[in-house]
C-alpha atoms as one frame of an Amber mdcrd trajectory, in Angstrom:
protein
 -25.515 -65.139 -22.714 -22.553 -63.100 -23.760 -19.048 -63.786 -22.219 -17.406
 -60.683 -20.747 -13.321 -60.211 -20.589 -12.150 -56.881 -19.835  -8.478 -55.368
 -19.961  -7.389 -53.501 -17.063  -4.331 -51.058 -16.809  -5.287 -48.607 -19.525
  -8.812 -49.789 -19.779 -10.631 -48.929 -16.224  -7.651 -46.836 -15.047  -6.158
 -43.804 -15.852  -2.808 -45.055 -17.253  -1.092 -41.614 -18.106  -1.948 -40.346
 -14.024  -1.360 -43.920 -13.013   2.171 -44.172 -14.908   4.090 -41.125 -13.519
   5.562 -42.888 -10.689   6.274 -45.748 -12.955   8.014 -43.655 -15.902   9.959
 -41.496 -12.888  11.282 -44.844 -11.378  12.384 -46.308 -14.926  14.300 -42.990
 -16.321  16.010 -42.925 -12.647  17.390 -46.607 -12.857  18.687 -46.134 -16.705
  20.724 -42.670 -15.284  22.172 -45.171 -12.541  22.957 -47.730 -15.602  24.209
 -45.347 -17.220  26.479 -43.551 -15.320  24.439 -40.060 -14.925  22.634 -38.486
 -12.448  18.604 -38.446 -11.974  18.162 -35.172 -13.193  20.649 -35.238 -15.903
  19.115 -32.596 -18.623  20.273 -34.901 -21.126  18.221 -37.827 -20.193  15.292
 -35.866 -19.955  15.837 -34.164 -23.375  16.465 -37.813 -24.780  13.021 -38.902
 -22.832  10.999 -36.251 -24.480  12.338 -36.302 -27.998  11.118 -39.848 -28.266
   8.087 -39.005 -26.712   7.085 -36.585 -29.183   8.513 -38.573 -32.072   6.220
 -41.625 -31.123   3.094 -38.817 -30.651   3.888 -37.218 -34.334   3.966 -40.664
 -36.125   2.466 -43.575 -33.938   2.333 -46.060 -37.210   6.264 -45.545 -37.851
   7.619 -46.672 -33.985   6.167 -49.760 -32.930   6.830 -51.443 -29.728   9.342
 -54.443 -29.991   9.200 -57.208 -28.133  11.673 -60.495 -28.773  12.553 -58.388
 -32.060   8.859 -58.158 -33.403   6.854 -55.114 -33.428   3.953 -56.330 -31.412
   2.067 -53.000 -30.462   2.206 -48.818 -30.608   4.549 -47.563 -28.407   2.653
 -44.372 -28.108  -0.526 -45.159 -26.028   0.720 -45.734 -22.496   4.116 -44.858
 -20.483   4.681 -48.766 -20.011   5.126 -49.249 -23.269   6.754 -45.784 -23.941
   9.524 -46.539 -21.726  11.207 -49.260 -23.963  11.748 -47.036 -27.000  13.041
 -44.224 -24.133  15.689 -47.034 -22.954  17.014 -48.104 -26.593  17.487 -44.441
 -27.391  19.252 -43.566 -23.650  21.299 -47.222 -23.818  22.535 -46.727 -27.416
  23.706 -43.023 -26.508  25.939 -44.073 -24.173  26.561 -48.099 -25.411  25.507
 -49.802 -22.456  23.930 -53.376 -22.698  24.278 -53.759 -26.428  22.754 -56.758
 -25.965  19.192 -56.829 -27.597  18.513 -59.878 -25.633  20.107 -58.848 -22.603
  18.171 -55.529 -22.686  14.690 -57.389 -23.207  15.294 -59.301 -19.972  16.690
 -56.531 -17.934  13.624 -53.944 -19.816  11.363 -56.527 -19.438  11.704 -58.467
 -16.697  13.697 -56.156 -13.974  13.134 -52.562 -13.855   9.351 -53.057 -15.458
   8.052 -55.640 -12.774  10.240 -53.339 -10.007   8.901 -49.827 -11.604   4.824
 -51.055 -11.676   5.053 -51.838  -8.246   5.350 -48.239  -7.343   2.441 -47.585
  -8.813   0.196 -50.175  -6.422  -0.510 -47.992  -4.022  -2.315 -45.697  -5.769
  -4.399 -46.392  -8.401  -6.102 -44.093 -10.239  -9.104 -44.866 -12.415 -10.744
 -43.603 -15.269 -14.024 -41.623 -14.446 -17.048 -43.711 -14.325 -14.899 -47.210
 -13.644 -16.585 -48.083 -10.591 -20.372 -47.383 -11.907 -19.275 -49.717 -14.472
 -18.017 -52.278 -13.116 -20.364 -52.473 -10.163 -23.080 -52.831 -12.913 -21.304
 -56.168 -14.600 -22.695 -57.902 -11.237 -24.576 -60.884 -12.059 -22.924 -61.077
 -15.694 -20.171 -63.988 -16.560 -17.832 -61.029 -16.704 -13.285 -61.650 -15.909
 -10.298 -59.642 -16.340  -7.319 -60.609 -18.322  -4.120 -58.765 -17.799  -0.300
 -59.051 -18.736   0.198 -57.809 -15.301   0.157 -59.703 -12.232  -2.778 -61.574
 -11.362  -2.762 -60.362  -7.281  -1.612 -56.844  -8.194  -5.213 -56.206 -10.594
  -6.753 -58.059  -8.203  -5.410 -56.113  -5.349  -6.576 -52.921  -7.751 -10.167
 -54.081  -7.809 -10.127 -54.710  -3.934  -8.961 -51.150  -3.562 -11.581 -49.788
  -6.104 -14.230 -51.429  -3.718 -13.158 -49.504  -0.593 -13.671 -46.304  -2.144
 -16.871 -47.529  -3.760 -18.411 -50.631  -2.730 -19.957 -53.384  -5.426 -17.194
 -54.141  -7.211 -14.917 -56.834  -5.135 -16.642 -59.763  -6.646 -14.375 -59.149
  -9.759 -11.182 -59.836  -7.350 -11.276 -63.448  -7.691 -12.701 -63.567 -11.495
  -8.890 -61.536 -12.483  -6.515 -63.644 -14.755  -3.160 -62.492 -14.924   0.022
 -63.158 -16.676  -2.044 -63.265 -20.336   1.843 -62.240 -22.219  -0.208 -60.241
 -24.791   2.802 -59.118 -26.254   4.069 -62.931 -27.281   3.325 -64.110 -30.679
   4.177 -67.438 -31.048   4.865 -68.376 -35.123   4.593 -72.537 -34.356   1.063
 -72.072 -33.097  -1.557 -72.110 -35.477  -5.125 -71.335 -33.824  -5.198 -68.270
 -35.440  -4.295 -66.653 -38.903  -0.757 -65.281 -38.866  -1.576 -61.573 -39.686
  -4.249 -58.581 -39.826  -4.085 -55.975 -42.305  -4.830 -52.667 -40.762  -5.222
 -49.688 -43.453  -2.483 -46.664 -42.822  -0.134 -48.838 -41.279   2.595 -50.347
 -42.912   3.558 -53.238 -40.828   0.894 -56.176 -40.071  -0.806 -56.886 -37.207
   0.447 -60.212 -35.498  -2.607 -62.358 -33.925  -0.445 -65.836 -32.589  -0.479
 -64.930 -29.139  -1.093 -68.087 -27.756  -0.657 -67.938 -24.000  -3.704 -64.993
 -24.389  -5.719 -67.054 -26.613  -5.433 -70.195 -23.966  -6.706 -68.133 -21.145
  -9.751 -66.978 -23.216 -10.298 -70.734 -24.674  -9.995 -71.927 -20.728 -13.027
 -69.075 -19.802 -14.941 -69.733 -22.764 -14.789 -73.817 -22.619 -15.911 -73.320
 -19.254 -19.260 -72.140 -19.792 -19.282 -74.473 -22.998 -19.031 -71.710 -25.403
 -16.999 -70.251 -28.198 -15.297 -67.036 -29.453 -18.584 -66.257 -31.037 -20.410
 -65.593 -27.442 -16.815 -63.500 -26.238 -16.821 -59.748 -25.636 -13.274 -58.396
 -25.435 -12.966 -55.049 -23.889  -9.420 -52.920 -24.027  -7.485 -49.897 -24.825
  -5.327 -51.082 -27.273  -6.203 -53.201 -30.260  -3.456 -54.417 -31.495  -2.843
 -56.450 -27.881  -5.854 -57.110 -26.403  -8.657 -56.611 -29.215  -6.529 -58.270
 -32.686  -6.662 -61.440 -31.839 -10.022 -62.402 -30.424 -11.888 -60.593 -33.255
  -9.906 -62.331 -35.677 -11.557 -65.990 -33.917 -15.074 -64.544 -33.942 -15.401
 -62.579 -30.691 -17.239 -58.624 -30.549 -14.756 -56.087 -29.513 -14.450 -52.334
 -27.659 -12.113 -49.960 -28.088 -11.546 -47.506 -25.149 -10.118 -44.739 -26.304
  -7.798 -42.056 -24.929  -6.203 -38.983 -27.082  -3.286 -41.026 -27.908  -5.207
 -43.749 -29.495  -3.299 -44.353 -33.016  -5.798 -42.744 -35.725  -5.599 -46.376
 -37.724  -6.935 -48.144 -34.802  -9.459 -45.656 -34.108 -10.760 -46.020 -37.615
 -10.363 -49.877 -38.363 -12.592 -50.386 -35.221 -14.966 -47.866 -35.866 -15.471
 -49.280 -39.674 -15.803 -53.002 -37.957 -19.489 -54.851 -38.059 -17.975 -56.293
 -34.625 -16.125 -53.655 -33.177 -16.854 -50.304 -32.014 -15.232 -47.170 -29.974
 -16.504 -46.679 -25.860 -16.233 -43.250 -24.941 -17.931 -43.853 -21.510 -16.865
 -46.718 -19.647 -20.661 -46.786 -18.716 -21.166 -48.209 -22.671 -19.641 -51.471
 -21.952 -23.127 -53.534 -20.037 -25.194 -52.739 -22.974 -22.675 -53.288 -25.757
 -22.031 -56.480 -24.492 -25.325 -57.863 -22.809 -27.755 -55.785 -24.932
């Protein structure tokens, strides 16, 4: 039988409703950094240009991360918030420390910022159904985020709808999706994605090892792995790359090239309903 691994912020909730307490937080601590006040009309100007510059042209602004471009920025306001900080930071040359700012970005105000949005989650329409209907299925969750916080998600999800709080204990956190690691070789180096420039980077060990560890588990390989998430380049690249079936949920700001590489895929395909995912990956 089919191995299961879902994403979760972004893939069973509602990361643009989710976010707004998180992108609020963020802007608030860069006025304090850099000398302005919260509702400074320059901030927000700077906010939105590079919001709309990242929506016009998701191919041409990648999210960096250790000096790679590792992702979109475009598709959640997580990852939308780093290109917001380089452009508010180099306006007023604070921190112009690239390595500096990726621990304070990184590390500081995005672990402090997410935890505002714990206490209240807000998923995507039909994510309890779904996930209520994985029961009995080898199904887990893998997440950059905190293991206890998803988990903590899922236990809240079950309140308001009961059948889901066996997934709880299955969540594995801390997957670093965004770390490719160039000395590891488990996987080829690169994807070629058509209509974007720059190529898709698949070494992301410390993801791949928490896969391998579910997979070698139930004595099986990539080949018997389902991979669900919301962006490909971070949760979807790498497995397909090994062998694994993937599923794309999309949202409006889905990058067109991702949309279409997945949709042309033997392997791959888009969910529109979260209620697709059982018989895509069970049959």
């Amino acid at each position: 039988m089919a191995i299961l691994v879902l994403d979760f912020d972004g893939t069973m909730t509602d990361a643009e409703a989710e976010g707004g307490p998180f992108r609020t937080g963020y802007l608030e601590d860069l006025c304090m950094l850099v000398g302005r006040s919260p509702d400074d009309p320059e901030i927000t100007a700077i906010a939105e240009a590079v919001e709309a510059e990242l929506a016009d042209d998701p191919a041409a602004h990648p999210f960096m991360w250790s000096g790679r471009a590792v992702a979109p920025a475009t598709v959640d306001p997580y990852l939308r918030m780093v290109p917001i900080a380089h452009r508010i930071l180099d306006r007023f040359g604070v921190i112009p420390s690239h390595v500096d700012r990726g621990r304070l970005l990184g590390n500081v105000l995005y672990k402090y910022n997410y935890a505002k949005t714990l206490g209240r989650p807000v998923f995507r329409a039909g994510a309890a159904t779904a996930l209520a209907g994985l029961a009995g299925t080898n199904t887990w969750i893998v997440t950059n985020s905190d293991t206890h916080a998803v988990a903590g998600k899922v236990t809240a999800l079950d309140r308001e709808t009961p059948g889901v709080a066996w997934l709880a204990a299955r969540v594995r956190g801390g997957a670093r999706k965004f770390d490719v690691d160039d000395d590891w070789t488990g996987a080829d180096a690169e994807l070629e994605l058509p209509d974007l420039a720059r190529p898709v980077l698949l070494r992301r060990k410390r993801y791949h090892d928490i896969l391998h560890t579910i997979l070698a588990a139930s004595e099986a390989t990539f080949a018997d792995l389902v991979v669900i998430g919301d962006i490909f380049e971070l949760d979807l690249a790498m497995p397909l790359s090994l062998g694994a079936r993937v599923g794309l949920v999309g949202s409006e700001r889905t990058p067109p090239y991702e949309r279409a590489y997945v949709t042309a895929h033997p392997r791959a395909r888009m969910i529109d309903d979260l209620a697709e995912i059982r018989a895509f990956a069970f049959g």
